[in-house]
C-alpha positions in Angstrom: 89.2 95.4 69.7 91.8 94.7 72.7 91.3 91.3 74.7 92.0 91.1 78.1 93.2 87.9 79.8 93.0 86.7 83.3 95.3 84.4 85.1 96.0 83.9 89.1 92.6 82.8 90.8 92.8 79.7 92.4 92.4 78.0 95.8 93.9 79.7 99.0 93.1 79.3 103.0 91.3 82.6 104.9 94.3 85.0 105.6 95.8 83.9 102.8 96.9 86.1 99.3 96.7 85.7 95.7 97.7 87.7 92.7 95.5 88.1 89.6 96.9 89.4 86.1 95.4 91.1 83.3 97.2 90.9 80.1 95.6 93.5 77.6 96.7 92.7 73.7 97.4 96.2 73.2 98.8 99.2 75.2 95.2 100.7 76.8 96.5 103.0 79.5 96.1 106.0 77.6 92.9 105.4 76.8 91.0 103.3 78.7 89.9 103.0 82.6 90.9 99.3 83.6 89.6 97.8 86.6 88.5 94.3 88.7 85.3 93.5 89.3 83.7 90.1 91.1 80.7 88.3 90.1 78.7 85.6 92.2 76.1 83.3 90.4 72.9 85.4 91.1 74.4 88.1 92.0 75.0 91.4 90.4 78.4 92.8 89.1 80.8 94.6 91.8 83.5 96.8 91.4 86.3 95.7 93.4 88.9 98.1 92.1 90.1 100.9 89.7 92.6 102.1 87.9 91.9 105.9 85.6 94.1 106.8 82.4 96.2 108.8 85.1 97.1 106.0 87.2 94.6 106.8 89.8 93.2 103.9 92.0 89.9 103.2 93.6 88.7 100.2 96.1 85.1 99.2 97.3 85.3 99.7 101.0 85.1 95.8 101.3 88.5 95.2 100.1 90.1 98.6 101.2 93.9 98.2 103.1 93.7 94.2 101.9 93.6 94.6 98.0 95.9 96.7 96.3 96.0 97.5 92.3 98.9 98.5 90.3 100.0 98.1 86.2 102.6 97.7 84.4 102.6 99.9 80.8 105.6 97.5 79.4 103.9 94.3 79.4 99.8 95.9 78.9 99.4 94.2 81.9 97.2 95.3 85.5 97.4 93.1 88.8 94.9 92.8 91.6 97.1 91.6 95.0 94.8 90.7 97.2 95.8 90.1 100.7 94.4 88.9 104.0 91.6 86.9 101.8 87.9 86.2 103.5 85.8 83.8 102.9 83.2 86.1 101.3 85.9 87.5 98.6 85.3 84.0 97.1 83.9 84.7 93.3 84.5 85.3 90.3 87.0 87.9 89.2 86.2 89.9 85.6 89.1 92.3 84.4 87.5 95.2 82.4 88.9 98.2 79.7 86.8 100.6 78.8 85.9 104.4 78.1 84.3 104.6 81.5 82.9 102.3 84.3 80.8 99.7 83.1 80.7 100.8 80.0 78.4 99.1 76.7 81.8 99.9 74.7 83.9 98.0 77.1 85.7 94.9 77.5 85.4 91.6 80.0 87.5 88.8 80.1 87.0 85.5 80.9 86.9 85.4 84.8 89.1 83.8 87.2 87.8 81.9 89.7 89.1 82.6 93.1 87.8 80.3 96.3 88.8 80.7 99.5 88.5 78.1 102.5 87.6 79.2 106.2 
C-alpha cells in the first residue's frame, strides 16, 4: 500500500506563504487522484485542492487565486503553495491518494500543522 508523507507546515505571519510536500513511496499518478485537504479539531474534513490522473486541478473557492497545486512524476511527489495566507487557513493539512475523493480505499498521511498569526 503507497504512504504518503507531509513536510512544509509551520508558523508564518497573515500575507505570508508556505509550501507543503507530499512524497508518495510509489509512482500514483496513473492511478490515483491526489489531493490536500484541512482538518480543524471538531471540525469536519475539507477539500482544499485536487489533482485527477490527468493532471487536472480543483480549489475550494476559499483558497482559489491564493493556493496553487502542482506534482512532480520524478520524485512521486505533489505540492500545495499556498500564498497570501489568512488567519482562518490555519489547520491541519492531510495529503490523500486514492481511487476517488474521499475514498474508504484511500490514503492519509500524517498532517502538517500549519498556523498562521494575524
Amino acid at each position: 500500500q503507497v504512504q504518503l508523507v507531509e513536510s512544509g507546515g509551520g508558523l508564518v505571519q497573515a500575507g505570508g506563504s508556505l509550501r507543503l510536500s507530499c512524497l508518495a513511496t510509489r509512482n500514483v499518478f496513473s492511478t490515483l487522484i491526489m489531493a490536500w485537504y484541512r482538518q480543524d479539531p471538531d471540525k469536519q474534513r475539507e477539500l482544499v485542492a485536487s489533482i485527477t490522473r490527468i493532471g487536472a486541478t480543483t480549489y475550494a473557492d476559499s483558497v482559489k487565486g491564493r493556493f496553487s497545486l502542482s506534482r512532480d512524476g520524478a520524485k512521486n511527489a505533489i505540492y500545495l503553495q499556498m500564498n497570501g495566507l489568512k488567519p482562518e487557513d490555519a489547520s491541519i493539512y492531510y495529503c490523500y491518494a486514492g481511487p476517488t475523493l474521499s475514498s474508504p480505499r484511500g490514503v492519509w498521511g500524517q498532517g502538517t500543522q500549519v498556523t498562521v498569526s494575524s
